[in-house]
N, C-alpha and C positions, 0 to 999 in steps of 0.2 A: 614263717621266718625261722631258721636252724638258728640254733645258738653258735656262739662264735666258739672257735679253737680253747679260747683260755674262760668262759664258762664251762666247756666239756672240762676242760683239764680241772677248774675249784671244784665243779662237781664231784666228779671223779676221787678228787682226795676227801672232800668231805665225806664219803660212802667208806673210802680206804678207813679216816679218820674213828670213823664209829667202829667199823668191822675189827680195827684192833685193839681200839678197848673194849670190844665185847669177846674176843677172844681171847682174852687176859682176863678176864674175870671169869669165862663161862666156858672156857675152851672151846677147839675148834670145830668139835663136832654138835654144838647146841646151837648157833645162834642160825636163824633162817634168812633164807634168801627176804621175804615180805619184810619179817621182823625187821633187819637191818635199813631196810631202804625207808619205812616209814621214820624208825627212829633218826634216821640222813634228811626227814623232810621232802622225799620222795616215793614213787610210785613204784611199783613191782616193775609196771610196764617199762619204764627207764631204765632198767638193772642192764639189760643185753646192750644197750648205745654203750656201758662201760666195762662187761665183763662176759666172758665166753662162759663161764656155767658160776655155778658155786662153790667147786675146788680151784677156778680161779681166781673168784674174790679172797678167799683162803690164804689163795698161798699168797698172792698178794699186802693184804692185810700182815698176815706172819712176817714178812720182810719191811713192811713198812714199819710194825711197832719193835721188830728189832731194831733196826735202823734211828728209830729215833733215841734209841737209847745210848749212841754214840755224844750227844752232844749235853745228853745230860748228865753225863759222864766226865765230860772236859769241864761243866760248869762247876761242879763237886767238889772237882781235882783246885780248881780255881781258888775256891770260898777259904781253904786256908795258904795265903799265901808262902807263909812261913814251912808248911809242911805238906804239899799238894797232895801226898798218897795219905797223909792222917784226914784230907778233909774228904776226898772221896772215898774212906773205908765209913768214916762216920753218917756221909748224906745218906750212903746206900744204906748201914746199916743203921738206921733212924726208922723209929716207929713208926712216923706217916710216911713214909714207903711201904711199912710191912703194912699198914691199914690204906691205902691204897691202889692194890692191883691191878686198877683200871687204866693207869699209867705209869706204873711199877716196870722197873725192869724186865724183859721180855722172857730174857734168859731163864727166869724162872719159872715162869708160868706159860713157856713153850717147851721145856726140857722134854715133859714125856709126850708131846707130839712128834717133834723131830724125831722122836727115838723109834716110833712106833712104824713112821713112814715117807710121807712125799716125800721126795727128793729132793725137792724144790725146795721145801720148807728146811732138810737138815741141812741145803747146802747156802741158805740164807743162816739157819744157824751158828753153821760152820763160818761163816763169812764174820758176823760178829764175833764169836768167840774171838777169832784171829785178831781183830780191831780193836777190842777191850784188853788182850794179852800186850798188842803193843802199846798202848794207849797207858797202862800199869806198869809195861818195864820200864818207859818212859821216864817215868816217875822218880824212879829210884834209880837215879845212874851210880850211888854208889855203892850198889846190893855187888856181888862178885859173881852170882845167873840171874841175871835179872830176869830173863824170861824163866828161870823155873820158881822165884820168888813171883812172878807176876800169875802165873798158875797157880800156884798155892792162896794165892789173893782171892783171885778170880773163882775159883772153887770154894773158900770157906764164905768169900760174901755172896755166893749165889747159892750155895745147901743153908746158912743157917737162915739168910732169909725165906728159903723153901721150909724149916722145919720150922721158924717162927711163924708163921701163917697156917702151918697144918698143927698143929696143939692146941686143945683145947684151954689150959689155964694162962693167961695172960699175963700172970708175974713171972711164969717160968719163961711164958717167949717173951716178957721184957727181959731176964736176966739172960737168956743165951744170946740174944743182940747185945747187948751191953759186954758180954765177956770175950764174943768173938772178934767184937771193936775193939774193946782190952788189947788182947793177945796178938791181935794185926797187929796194930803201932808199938806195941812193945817190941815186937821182933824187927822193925827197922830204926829202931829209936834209942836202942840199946846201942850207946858206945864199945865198941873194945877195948879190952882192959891195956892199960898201957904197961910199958917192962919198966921198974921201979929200979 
């Protein structure tokens, strides 16, 4: 007896689901085809009913855990009602995100795959980047470029939480997460001086 349409489909994401937290912590060229599918609670043998090789699970996966980082991105923005781009500069740049990269933002912990190749994979990049850019101009409707304020966002909280994860002393990536969160809300937060 086959399985129906929508257990192929939970399976299917469940396999998705592990393969992109394992290529956010171990990137995409460590984790194996066996590896993945036991740690999914499945057989080798079942890999092919959902995937044509293992640069398709890949690039797959790479777009799946980008993709989910659109919505944890709106919940961030959410969490301070008062100031939506101070509460998403703070979630992302919060230490259990930098101690979590197993479902950390993807952006960071795909940068030098897209960079290096698939296509697939930099034009799922690509595709997030553009969704977090608008997602951040959003934000600040009274920046005067918002989209080049939302670049500059988007770039400092994805390098320092890249540099805070690659240092080894731990007070120093606690203090450059703290001062890049600083320096964010400062520069939209900062009234203009009024003419006296």
């Amino acid at each position: 007896m086959g399985h129906s349409q929508a257990e192929k489909a939970a399976t299917r994401e469940r396999v998705l689901r592990v393969a992109s937290r394992r290529i956010r912590t171990d990137g995409v060229d460590r984790p194996g085809v066996a590896e993945l599918m036991q740690e999914a609670g499945l057989t080798h043998g079942g890999f092919y009913k959902h995937f044509n090789s293992r640069d398709d699970l890949i690039t797959q996966a790479a777009a799946f855990a980008l993709s989910e980082g659109t919505a944890k991105m709106e919940r961030s923005a959410r969490k301070n009602p008062e100031d939506a781009r101070a509460g998403l500069i703070d979630a992302y740049l919060a230490k259990q995100h930098r101690d979590g990269p197993a479902t950390g933002c993807a952006l960071v912990t795909l940068g030098a795959a897209a960079g290096r190749g698939d296509q697939q994979i930099q034009q799922a990049y690509e595709n997030q980047v553009r969704t977090y850019l608008d997602l951040i101009a959003g934000l600040d409707e009274d920046a005067d470029t918002p989209r080049a304020e939302a670049m500059l966002t988007l770039s400092a909280l994805v390098g320092a939480m890249l540099i805070s994860r690659a240092v080894a002393d731990q007070d120093f990536s606690d203090e450059l997460l703290e001062t890049v969160a600083e320096q964010l809300t400062d520069r939209t937060s900062c009234e203009p001086p009024t003419d006296a």
